[in-house]
N, C-alpha and C positions, 0 to 999 in steps of 0.2 A: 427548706433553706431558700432564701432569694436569691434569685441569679444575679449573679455581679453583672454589670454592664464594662464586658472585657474590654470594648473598642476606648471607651474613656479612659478606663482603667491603665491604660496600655498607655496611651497617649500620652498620660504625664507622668510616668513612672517613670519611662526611657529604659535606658540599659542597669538601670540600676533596678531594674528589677527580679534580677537574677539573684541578688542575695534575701529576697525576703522569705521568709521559712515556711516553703508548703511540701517538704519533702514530705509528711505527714501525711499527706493528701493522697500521695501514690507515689511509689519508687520509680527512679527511670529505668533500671531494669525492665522492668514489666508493661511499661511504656513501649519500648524497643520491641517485646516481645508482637507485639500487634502487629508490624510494621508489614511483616513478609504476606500477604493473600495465600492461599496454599490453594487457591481454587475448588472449584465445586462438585466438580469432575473427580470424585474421588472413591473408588478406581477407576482406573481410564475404562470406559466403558468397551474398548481391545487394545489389543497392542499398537503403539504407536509407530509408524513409521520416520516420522521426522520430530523435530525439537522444537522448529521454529521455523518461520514462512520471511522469506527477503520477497516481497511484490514491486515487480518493477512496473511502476503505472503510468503510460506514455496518453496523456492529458490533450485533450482534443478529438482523438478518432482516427488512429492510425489507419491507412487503406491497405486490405487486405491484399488488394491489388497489384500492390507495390512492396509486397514485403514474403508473407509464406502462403499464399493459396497459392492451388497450384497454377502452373500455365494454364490462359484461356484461349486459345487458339478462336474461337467461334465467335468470341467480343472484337479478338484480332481484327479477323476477317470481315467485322461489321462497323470498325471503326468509320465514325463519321455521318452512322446512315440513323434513321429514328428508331428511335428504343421501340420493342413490339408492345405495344399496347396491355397484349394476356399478361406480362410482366406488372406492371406499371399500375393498372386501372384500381380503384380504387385504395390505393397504398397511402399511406402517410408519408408524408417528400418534405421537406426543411424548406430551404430555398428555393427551392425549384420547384415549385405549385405553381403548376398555371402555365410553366414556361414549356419550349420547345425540352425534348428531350433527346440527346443524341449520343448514342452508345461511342464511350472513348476507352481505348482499350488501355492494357497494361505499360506504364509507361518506361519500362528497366525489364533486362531479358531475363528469364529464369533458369538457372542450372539443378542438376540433380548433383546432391554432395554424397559423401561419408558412404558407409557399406549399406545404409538402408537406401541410399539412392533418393533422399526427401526431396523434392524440389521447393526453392528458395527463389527470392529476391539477389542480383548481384551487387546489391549495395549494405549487405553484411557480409565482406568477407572472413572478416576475425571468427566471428560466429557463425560461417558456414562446418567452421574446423570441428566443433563441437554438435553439429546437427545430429549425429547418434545418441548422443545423452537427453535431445529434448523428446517430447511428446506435444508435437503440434496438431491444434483443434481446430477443424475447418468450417465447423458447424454452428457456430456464437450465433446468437440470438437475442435482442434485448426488445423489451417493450419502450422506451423512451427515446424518443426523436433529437432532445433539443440536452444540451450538454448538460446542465444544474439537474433536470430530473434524471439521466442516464448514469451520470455519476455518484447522484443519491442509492438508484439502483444497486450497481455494481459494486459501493462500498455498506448499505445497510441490509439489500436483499428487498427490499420496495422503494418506492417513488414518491414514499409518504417521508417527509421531513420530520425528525426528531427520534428515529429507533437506532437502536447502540449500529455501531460501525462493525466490519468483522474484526479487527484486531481487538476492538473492547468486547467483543465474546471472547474470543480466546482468553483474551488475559481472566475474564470473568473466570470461565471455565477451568483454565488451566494453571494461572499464576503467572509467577514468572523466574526464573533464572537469577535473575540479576538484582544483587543487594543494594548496589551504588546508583543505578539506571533508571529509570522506568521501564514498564516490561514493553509497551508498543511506542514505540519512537518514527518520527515525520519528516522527511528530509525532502526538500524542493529544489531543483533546476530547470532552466528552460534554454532553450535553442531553435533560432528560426522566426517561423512569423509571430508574431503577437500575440504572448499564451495566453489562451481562455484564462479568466479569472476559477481560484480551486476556494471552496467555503469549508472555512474550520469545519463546519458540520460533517465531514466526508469520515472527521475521524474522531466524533465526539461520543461520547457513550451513551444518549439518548436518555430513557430510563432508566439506566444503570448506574449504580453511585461512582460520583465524577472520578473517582478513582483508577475508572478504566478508561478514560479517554486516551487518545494519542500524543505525547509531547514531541513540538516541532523543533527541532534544534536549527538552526541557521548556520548555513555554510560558509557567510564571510561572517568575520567581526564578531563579538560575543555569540558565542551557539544560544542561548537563553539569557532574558533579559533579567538582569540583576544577579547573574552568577558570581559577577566578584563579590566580595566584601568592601562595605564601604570606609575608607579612611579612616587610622583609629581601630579600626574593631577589630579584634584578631579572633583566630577559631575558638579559642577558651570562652572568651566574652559572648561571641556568638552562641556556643554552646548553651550556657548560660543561660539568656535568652528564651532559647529554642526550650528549656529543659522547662523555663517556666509556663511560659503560654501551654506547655503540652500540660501541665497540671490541672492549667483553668481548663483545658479544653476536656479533661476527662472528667472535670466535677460539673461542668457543663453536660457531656453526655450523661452522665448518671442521674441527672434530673430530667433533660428531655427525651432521652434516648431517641437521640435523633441521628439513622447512619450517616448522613452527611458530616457530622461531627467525627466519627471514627476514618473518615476520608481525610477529613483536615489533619486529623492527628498524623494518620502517615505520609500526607502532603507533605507537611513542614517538615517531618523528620527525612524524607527523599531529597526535599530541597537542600537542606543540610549539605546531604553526602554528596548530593552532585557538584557544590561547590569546589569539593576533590576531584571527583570522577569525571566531570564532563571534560573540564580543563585536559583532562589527563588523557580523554578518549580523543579529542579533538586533535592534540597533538600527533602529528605524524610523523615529525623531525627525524623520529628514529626510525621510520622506516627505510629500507633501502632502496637504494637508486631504482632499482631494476626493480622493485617492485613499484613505486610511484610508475616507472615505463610500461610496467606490465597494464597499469589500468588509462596509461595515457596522460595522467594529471600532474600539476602540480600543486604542492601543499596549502591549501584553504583557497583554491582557487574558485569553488563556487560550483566547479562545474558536476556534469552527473557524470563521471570518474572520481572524484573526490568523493562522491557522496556512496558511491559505488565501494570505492575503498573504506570507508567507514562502518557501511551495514556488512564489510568484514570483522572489521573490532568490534562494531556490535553483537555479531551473534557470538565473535569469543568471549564475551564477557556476560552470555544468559540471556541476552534482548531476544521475549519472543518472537515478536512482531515488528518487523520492520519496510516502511513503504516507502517509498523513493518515487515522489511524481517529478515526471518528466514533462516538460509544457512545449507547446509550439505543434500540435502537431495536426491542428487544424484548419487542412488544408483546402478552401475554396479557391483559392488563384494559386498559381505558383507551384503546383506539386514537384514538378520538375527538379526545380532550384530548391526549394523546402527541403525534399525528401535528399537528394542528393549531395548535397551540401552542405545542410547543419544536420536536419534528425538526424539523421541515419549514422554518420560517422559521429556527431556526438555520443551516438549511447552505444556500436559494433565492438568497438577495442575492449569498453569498459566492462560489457556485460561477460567477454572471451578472456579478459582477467580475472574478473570478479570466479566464473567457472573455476576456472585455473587454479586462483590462488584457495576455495576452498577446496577441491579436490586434494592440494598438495598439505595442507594443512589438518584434514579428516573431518572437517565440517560438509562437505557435500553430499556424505552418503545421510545427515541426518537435516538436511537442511532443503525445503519444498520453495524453488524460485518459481514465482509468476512473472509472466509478462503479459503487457496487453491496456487498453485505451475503454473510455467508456462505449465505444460502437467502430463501425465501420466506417469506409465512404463509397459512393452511389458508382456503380457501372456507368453511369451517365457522364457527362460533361459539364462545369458549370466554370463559366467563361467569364472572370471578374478581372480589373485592371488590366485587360490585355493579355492576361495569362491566364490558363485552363488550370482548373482544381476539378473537386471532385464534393458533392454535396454530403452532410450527414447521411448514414445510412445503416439500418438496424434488426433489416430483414438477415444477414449473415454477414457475418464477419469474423478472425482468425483469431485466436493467443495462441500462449505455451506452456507447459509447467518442465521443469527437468529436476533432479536433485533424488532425493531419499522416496523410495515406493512408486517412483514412477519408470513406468517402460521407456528407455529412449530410443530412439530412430523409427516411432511409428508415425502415423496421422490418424488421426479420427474425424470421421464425418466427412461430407463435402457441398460444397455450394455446385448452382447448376451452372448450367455451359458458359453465361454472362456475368455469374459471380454476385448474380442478385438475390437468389433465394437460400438457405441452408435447405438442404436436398437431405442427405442421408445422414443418421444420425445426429438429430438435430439435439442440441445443447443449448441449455437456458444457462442466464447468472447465476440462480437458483441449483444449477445443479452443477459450477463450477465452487460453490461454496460449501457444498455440500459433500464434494470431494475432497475438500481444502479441511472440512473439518476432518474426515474419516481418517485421515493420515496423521493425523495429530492425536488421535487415539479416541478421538468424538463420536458419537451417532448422533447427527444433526436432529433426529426429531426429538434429542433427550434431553439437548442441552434446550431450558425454557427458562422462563422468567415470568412470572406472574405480575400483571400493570393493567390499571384498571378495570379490573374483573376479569383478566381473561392471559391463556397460558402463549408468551410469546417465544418467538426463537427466529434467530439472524435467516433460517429458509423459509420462512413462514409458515404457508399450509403445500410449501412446492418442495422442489429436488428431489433429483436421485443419481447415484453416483454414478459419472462413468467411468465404469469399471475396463475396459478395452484398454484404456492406457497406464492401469494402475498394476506394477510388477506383483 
């Protein structure tokens, strides 16, 4: 048979092309049938611990300094004097090559919270209240210096541009929940100084059929672009439509058997349903006061409480994978004021909501929260517009996970006296991803993909789990 040329075909048909007679071709029953992925991962290779991952990803290079490593008393003490050398000497430094180097110490005091006694940052209170539920890692480690490759890292597992993101292994792996949704969903906010620019690619599926990519919904104004329906066309019509192109598209796959073809097919039919669903997710009208109070926000306000409030309706509604970047947090001048005054109280109430309301709800014993930035920043000082920041930094640096499998109120690992090296139990990306799968019922070196001759997977040829915080 010769392939119709659909794109023409389409073109001057219009909407009347829903009545022409290809129900012969294929039922749409059977059409639908394809829709759902059931993943690859079949059986979970163990028991899982959690359903789905919320990653809260604060975009630039939060300092560890200023948030959960513990007190540095010894940086204290050497605030203002030059960094010692045996530190420093032949490292890779951002900015600060070449320049003087002068050790600047923590700049916000640190308390011990909750019955594990953690010490913290004073500028989370909300999220002190909760410091027994987390499992914070003092030990991060990354290979990449400069933002675009550290964040490729931290979202593909290398530095190489174009392998699937974590969320598109999972959905790979595992599927997803949600009929009306996509299974890995992208929500953006920023607060503070001038967010580093974030590239689709953080959450694309690389070699993976495009099906696993991440969809970014937008926080003001239409969440996805062309959700409504256009003037005239109501759901039946649309349907219609939709019912046709899915014919040509499968008499298409049957000739070329091409999977990107069986991607389009459940592309179109997803775009469909979210023309329901999204509308329907986005609304928060009905929520109650005191819960919008409990995450600080108000309705489609934009901010990362709103969007905080939504990867709740999303995981009730199956979304596996859901990553919340937060921007601004790249901080070379200004830490002071940055950290103080927008980061830190932007994301404190929402993230001690977010907690809250799945707990109260029974989503937090199956639900694995990240937090955490592509790196760190420097023990040093670096001295821009008249105000002190703090340079990229990627010899050590903190996250946290809390939620379903994980021990709360411990720490793992620790950096040395000035906060520059990971010291004890050091932790790569590689082996915080690699924990990230195991709880999802994964064995990271099982889940592969075969591309270009050779067997890939989101940890490469690295990780291993750290097991010390896993319940």
């Amino acid at each position: 048979m010769n392939e119709i040329n659909r794109r023409a075909f389409l073109g001057q048909s219009g909407l009347g092309l829903g009545a022409v007679a290809l129900s012969s071709l294929s039922t749409l029953g059977a059409d639908r049938k394809l829709k759902q992925w059931p993943g690859v991962v079949q059986p979970l290779h163990h028991a899982a611990k959690v359903k789905r991952v919320i990653y809260l990803y604060m975009s630039g290079g939060p300092s560890h300094l200023e948030t959960f490593d513990a007190n540095k008393p010894e940086l204290a003490k050497m605030h203002g004097q030059p960094m010692p050398t045996e530190f420093t000497k032949g490292q890779s430094i951002a900015q600060l090559q070449n320049q003087k180097l002068t050790c600047f110490r923590p700049q916000f005091p640190f308390k011990k919270h909750g019955q594990s006694g953690t010490e913290m940052t004073s500028l989370f209170p909300h999220l002190a209240k909760h410091v027994d539920e987390l499992a914070v890692i003092r030990s991060m480690h990354t290979d990449a210096i400069n933002h675009d490759p550290a964040n490729t890292l931290m979202n593909t597992g290398t530095t190489i541009s174009g392998r699937p993101s974590m969320g598109s292994w999972i959905q790979y792996g595992l599927g997803s929940e949600a009929e009306d949704l996509p299974g890995f969903v992208v929500l953006s906010s920023h607060a503070g100084r001038s967010p580093q620019p974030i590239s689709t690619r953080m959450w694309h599926s690389g070699f993976l059929p495009s099906r696993f990519q991440g969809i970014q919904l937008r926080s003001t104004g239409d969440p996805v672009m062309y959700v409504r329906r256009p003037g005239g066309v109501n759901a039946a019509r649309q349907r219609d439509v939709v019912d046709a192109v899915q014919s040509l598209n499968n008499l298409q796959a049957g000739t070329t058997h091409d999977p990107e073809i069986a991607t389009r097919i459940a592309q179109y039919e997803m775009a469909f349903r979210m023309q329901t669903s999204v509308p329907d997710l986005m609304d928060v009208s009905k929520e109650p006061k005191e819960v919008l109070g409990l995450y600080g926000c108000k309705p489609s306000d934009g901010s990362f409480g709103s969007n905080c409030l939504l990867a709740r309706r999303l995981a009730e509604r199956g979304v596996r994978f859901i990553q919340l970047y937060h921007r601004g947090w790249d901080h070379h001048n200004g830490i002071v004021n940055f950290m103080k005054n927008h980061c830190c109280p932007s994301v404190d109430q929402a993230i001690a909501g977010l907690i809250t309301d799945l707990k109260r709800r029974g989503l937090f014993k199956d639900t694995l929260i990240v937090w955490g930035g592509e790196f760190g920043r420097t023990p040093m000082a670096q001295t821009s517009k008249g105000s002190a920041g703090r340079d990229h930094h990627i010899k050590g640096f903190n996250m946290w996970l809390a939620g379903g499998g994980i021990k709360g109120g411990v720490t793992h690992g620790t950096t040395d006296a000035l906060g520059y090296n990971a010291e004890e139990n050091r932790t790569h990306v590689n082996d915080l991803h690699a924990t990230l799968l195991h709880l999802l019922g994964i064995n990271h070196t099982r889940l592969t993909t075969r591309f270009q001759g050779r067997d890939f997977r989101l940890t490469d040829v690295h990780g291993k789990l750290i097991k010390p915080i896993l319940a």
